[in-house]
C-alpha positions in Angstrom: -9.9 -16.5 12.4 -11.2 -20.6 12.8 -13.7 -20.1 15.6 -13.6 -24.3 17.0 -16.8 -24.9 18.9 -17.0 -27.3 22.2 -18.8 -29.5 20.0 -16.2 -29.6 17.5 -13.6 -31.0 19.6 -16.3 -33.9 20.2 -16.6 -34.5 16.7 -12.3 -35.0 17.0 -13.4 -37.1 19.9 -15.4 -39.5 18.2 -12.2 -40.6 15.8 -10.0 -41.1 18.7 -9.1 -45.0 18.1 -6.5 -44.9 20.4 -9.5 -45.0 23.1 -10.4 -48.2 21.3 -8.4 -50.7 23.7 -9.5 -48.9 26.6 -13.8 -49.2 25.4 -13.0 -52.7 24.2 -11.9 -53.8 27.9 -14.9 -51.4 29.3 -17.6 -52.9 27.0 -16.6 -56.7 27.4 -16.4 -56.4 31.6 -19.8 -54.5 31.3 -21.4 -57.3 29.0 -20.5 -59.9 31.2 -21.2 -58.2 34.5 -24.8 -57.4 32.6 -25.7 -61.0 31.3 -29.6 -61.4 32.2 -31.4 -60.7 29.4 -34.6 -59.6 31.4 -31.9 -57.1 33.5 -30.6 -55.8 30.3 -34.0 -55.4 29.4 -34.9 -53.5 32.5 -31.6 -51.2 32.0 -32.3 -50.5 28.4 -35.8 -49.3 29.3 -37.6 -51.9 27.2 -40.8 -52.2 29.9 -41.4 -48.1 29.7 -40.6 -48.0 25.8 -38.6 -45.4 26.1 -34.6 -45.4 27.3 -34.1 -45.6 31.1 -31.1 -43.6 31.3 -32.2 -39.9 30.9 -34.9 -40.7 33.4 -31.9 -41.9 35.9 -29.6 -39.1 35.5 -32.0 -36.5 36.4 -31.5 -38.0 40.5 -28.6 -37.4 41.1 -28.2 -34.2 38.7 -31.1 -32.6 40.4 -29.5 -33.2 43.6 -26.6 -32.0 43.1 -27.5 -29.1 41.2 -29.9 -28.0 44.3 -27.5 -28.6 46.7 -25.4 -26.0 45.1 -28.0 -23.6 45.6 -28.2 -24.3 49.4 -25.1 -23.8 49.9 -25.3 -20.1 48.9 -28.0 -19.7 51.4 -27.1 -19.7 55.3 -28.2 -22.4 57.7 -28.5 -25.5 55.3 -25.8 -27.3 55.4 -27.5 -30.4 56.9 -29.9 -30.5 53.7 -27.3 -29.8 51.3 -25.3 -32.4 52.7 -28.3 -34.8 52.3 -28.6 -34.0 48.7 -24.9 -34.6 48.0 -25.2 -37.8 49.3 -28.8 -38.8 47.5 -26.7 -38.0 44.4 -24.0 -40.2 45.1 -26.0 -43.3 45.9 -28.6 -42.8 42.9 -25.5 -42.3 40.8 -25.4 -46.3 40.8 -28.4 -47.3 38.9 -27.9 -44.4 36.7 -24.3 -45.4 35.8 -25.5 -49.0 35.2 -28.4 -47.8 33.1 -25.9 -46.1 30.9 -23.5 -48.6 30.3 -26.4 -51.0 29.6 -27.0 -48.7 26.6 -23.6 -47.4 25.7 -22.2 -51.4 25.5 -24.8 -51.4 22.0 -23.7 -48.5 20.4 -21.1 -47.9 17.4 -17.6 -47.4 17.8 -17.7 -43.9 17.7 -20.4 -43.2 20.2 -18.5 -45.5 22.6 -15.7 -43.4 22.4 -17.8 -40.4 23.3 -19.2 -42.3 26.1 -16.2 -43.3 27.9 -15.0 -40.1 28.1 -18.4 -39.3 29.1 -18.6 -42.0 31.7 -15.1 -41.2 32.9 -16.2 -37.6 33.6 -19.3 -38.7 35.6 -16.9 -41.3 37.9 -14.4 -38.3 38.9 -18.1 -36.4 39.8 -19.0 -39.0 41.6 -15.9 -39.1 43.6 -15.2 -35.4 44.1 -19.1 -35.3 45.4 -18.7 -38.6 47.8 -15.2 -36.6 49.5 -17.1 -33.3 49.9 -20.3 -35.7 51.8 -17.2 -37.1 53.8 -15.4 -33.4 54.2 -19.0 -32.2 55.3 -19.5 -34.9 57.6 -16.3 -33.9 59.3 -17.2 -30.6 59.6 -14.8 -29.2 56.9 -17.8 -27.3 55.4 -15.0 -24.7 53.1 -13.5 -28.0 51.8 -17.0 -29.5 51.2 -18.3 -26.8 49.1 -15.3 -26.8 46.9 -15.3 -29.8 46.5 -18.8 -30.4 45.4 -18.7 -27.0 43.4 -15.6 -28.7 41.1 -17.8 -32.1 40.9 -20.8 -29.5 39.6 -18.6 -28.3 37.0 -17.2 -32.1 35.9 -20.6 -33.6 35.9 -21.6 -30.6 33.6 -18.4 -31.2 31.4 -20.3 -34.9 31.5 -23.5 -34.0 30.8 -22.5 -32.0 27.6 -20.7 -35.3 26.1 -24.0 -36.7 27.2 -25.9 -34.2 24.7 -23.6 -34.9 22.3 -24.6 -38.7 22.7 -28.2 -38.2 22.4 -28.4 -35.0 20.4 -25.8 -35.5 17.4 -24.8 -38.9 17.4 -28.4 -39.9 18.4 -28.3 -42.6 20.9 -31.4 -43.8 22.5 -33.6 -42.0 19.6 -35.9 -44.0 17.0 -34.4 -44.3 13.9 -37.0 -46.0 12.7 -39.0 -45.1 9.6 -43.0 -44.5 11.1 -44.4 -45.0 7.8 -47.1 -42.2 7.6 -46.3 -41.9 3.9 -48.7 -45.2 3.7 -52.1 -43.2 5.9 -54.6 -42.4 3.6 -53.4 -44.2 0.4 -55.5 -47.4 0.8 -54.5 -51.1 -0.2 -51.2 -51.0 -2.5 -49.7 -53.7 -4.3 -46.2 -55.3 -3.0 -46.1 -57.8 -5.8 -46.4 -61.5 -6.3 -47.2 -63.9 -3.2 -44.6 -65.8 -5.3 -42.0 -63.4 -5.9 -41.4 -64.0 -1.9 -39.3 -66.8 -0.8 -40.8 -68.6 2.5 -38.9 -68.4 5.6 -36.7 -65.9 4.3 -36.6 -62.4 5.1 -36.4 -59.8 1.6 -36.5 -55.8 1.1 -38.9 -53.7 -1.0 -39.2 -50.3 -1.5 -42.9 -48.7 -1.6 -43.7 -44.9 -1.2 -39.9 -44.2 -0.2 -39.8 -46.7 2.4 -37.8 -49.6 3.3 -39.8 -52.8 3.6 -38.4 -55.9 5.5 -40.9 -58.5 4.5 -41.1 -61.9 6.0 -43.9 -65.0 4.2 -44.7 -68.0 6.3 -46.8 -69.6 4.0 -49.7 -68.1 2.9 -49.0 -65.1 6.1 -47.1 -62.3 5.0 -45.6 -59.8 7.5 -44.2 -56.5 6.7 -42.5 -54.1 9.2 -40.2 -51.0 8.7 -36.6 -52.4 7.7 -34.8 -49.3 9.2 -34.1 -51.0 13.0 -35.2 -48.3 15.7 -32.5 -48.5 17.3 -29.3 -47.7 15.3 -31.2 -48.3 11.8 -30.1 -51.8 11.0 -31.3 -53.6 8.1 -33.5 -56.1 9.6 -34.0 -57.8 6.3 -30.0 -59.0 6.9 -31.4 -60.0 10.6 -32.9 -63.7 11.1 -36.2 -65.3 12.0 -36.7 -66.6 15.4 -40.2 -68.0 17.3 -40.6 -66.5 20.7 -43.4 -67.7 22.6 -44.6 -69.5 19.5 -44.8 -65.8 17.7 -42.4 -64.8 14.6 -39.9 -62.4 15.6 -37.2 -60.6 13.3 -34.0 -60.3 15.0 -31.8 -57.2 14.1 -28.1 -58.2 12.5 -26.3 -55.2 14.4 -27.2 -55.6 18.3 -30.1 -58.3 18.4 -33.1 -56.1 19.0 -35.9 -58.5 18.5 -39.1 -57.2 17.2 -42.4 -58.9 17.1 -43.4 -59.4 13.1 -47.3 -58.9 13.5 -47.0 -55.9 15.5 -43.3 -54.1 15.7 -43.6 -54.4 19.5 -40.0 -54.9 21.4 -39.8 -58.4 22.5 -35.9 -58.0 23.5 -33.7 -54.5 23.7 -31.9 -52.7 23.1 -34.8 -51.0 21.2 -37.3 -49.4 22.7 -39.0 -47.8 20.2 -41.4 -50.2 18.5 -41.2 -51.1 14.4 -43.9 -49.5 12.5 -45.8 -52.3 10.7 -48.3 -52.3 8.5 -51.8 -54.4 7.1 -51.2 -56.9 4.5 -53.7 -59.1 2.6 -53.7 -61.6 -0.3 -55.6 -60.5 -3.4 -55.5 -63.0 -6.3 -52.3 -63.9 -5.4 -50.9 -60.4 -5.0 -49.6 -59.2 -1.5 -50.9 -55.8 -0.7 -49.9 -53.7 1.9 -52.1 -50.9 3.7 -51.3 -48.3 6.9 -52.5 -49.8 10.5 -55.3 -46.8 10.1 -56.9 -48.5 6.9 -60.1 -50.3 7.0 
């Protein structure tokens, strides 16, 4: 006997195309209703480095999840009530923080994520009829209501591990480079055997190079993109600020090239970069921690 696992029916999930017209319509409203760059930015999580949208959930979770524990215990309605409808409002930002991120994903995480999204909306709703039941002193209804939105925002919050967990949104894919600390200065090859103001790949101690030479300045950053490991040797070039940045081909993540820092999401997570020098016309490359 086939046991199937929860998380295998995800895995069926991710190849549904015929959710494809339905995330298509999604994505487009959501990338024009989030235009800013700065509030993409903010949404992504690009000022804390780290994704905004697991620190946003946990609002309206918590709430939620506590106010289903007082409502086992006699005499707090009011508070529970309270908490219902903290959850609803901080919902909002927490939906928009999501959708920030899930517009930038691959075709098979978005499919996850509108179901995902799609579970967290009927939550929503069930929890915003039981604040309204509540309110109307129809405490019976309330509670069963809010206990059925408990058990769909859980339902959501699984496709939401699955997200993160398995298909690995919002996680550095990034290569950190550690296999350079403590080898010293090592050769990359010629100053000449790189084209100017183009961007090439090597491979040195198993890692992916994206390497960029602007005259006699050679940069060199990890070319596995943190956020869903695109080749940023494919990317382009662009100044920003008067500073060379490499622009990721998949979703535009635009990292500094002296440093790796994000200048522009949806990365959060920094590129590892390392030290490079000219020796007699040969580039060498070292870790950050090298003298």
């Amino acid at each position: 006997m086939v046991n199937i696992r929860p998380s295998d029916l995800v895995v069926r999930l991710e190849k549904l195309q015929s959710l494809d017209p339905i995330v298509n319509r999604v994505r487009e409203v959501v990338q024009k209703v989030l235009q800013p760059q700065h509030v993409r930015d903010l949404l992504h999580g690009v000022p804390l480095g780290h994704p905004l949208h697991p620190l946003m959930v946990q609002v309206p979770l918590g709430s939620w999840i506590s106010a289903a524990i007082l409502d086992v215990i006699p005499g707090t309605e009011r508070a529970a009530r309270t908490l219902i409808g903290v959850g609803v409002l901080s919902a909002a930002p927490a939906a928009a923080s999501g959708y920030a991120d899930w517009s930038e994903t691959d075709p098979s995480q978005q499919r996850v994520g509108i179901v995902h999204s799609t579970a967290n909306l009927m939550a929503v709703l069930l929890y915003a009829a039981s604040w309204q039941q509540r309110a109307a002193q129809r405490s019976v209804a309330g509670k069963a209501l809010s206990y059925s939105g408990l058990v769909v925002v859980l339902a959501g919050g699984f496709l939401g591990g699955h997200l993160s967990f398995r298909q690995k949104v919002g996680m550095d894919h990034s290569d950190d480079l550690t296999s350079f600390e403590g080898k010293g200065w090592q050769d990359l090859g010629l100053l000449t055997d790189f084209p100017e103001n183009q961007l090439s790949q090597r491979a040195l101690e198993g890692s992916s190079l994206a390497v960029y030479r602007r005259g006699q300045k050679i940069y060199v950053l990890s070319d596995v993109c943190s956020h869903l490991a695109g080749p940023l040797h494919e990317g382009s070039v662009a100044d920003v600020g008067g500073s060379p940045c490499v622009v990721c081909p998949w979703h535009q993540s635009t990292f500094a090239l002296d440093s790796g820092g994000v200048i522009r999401g949806p990365a959060t997570a920094p590129q590892a970069a390392l030290k490079t020098r000219i020796v007699d016309g040969v580039v060498q490359v070292a870790a950050q921690s090298e003298s």
